[in-house]
C-alpha positions in Angstrom: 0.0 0.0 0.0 1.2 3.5 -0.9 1.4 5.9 1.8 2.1 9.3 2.1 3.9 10.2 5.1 2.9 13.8 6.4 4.9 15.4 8.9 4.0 18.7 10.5 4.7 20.9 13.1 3.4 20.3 16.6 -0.3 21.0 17.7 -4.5 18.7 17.0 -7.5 18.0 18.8 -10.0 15.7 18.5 -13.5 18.0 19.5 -16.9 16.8 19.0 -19.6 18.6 16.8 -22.4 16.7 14.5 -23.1 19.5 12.3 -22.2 18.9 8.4 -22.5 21.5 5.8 -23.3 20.7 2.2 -19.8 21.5 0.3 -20.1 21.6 -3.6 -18.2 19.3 -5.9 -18.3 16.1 -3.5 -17.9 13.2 -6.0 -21.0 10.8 -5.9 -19.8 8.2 -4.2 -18.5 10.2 -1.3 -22.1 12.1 -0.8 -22.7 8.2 -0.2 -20.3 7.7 2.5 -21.5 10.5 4.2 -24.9 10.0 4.0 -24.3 6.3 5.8 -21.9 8.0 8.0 -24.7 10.6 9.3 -27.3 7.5 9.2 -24.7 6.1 12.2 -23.8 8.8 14.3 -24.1 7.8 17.9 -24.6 4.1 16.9 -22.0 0.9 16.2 -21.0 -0.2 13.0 -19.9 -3.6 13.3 -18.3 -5.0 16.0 -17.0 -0.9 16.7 -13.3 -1.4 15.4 -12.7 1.9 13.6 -12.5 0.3 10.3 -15.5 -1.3 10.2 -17.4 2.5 10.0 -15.3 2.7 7.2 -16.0 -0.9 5.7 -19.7 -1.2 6.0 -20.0 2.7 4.5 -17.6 1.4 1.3 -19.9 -2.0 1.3 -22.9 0.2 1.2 -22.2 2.5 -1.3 -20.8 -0.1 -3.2 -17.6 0.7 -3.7 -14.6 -1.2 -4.8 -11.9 -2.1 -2.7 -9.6 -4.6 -1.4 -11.7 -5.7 2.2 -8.5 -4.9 4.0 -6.7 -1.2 4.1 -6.9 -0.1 0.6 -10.0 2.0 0.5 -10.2 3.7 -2.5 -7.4 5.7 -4.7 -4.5 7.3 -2.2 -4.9 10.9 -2.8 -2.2 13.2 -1.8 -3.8 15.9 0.6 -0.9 18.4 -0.9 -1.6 18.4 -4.2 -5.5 17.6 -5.0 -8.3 18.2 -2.8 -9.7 16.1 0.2 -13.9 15.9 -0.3 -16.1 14.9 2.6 -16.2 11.0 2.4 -12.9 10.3 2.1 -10.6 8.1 4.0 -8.0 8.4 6.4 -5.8 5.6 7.6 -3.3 6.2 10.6 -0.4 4.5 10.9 1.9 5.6 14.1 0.2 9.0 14.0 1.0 11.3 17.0 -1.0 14.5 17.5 0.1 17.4 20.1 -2.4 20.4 20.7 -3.0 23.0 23.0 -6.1 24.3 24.2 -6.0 27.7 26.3 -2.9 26.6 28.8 -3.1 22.8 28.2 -1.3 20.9 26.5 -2.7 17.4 25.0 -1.2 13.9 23.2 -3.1 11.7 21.0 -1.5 8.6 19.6 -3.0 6.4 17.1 -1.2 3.6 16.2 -3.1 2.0 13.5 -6.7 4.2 13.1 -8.9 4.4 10.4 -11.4 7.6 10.1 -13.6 9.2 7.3 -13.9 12.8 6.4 -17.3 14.1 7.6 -16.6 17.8 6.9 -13.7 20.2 5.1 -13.0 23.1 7.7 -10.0 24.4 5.7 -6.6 22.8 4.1 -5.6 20.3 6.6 -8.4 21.0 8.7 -11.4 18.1 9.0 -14.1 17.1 10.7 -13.3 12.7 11.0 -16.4 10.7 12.0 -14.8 7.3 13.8 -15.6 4.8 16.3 -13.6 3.1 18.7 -12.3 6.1 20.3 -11.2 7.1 23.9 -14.0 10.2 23.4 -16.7 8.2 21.9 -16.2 4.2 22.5 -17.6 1.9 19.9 -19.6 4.6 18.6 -19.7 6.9 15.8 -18.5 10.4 16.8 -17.1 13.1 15.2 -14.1 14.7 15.8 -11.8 17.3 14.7 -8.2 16.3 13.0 -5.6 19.3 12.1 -3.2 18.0 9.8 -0.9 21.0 11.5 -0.7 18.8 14.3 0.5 16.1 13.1 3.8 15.6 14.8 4.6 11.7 14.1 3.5 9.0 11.7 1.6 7.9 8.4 -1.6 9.6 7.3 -2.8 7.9 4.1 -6.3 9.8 2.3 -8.2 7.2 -0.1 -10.7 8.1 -2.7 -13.7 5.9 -2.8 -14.7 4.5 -6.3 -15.9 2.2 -8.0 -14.1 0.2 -11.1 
């Protein structure tokens, strides 16, 4: 698997919302993903391993992929855009933050999210389950590529072949 190792300067936080906007020019397919994402929210997918969210959405749009970690096309978050509905696998990913005069870790050592909403470049809103924050449910969080001080992040591109 092709993965595009993103290294940034320190500072991320993983903060809860469940509002989604509609964003123009969301491929098909990902409009799909989110809609089955939103259909979960606060609910388990699966047994509530963070890639089964990710599965049963792919499954349900019918999408093509591999059934393991190769969720789509890899898309490089530098160079073409990231849509609502894409996905995010982590691999050794360490996020430092600060909110106000606190200072926060996150480490995910092998996590797999999807993007519920574009905030900015290398700003998202990630719905996942099996989370400190939300269990085995599906939450949504926030993920600032910014503060991404350690690890793998590889974006995928549902389709279908």
């Amino acid at each position: 698997m092709l993965a595009i190792l993103l290294q940034f300067l320190p500072g991320s936080a993983l903060v809860f919302s469940q509002q989604t906007v509609a964003q123009p020019g969301i491929p098909a397919l990902n409009e799909q993903i989110i809609a089955f994402v939103t259909s979960k929210l606060n609910k388990k997918v699966g047994t509530g391993e963070c890639w089964d969210l990710a599965a049963e959405a792919l499954n349900a749009a019918n999408a093509t992929w591999d059934g393991q970690l190769k969720f789509g096309k890899v898309v490089d978050p530098k160079t073409a855009a990231i849509y609502p509905g894409d996905i995010i696998q982590f691999e050794k990913v360490q996020v430092k933050y600060s909110v106000g005069q606190s200072n926060y870790a996150e480490s995910y050592p092998h996590h797999t999210a999807i993007v519920y909403k574009v905030l900015a470049d290398g700003s998202y809103e990630i719905a996942q389950q099996n989370t400190s924050a939300t269990g085995r449910k599906v939450g949504i969080g926030k993920l600032d590529l910014k503060n991404v001080t350690k690890g793998e992040l590889t974006f995928f591109r549902p389709e279908k072949l």
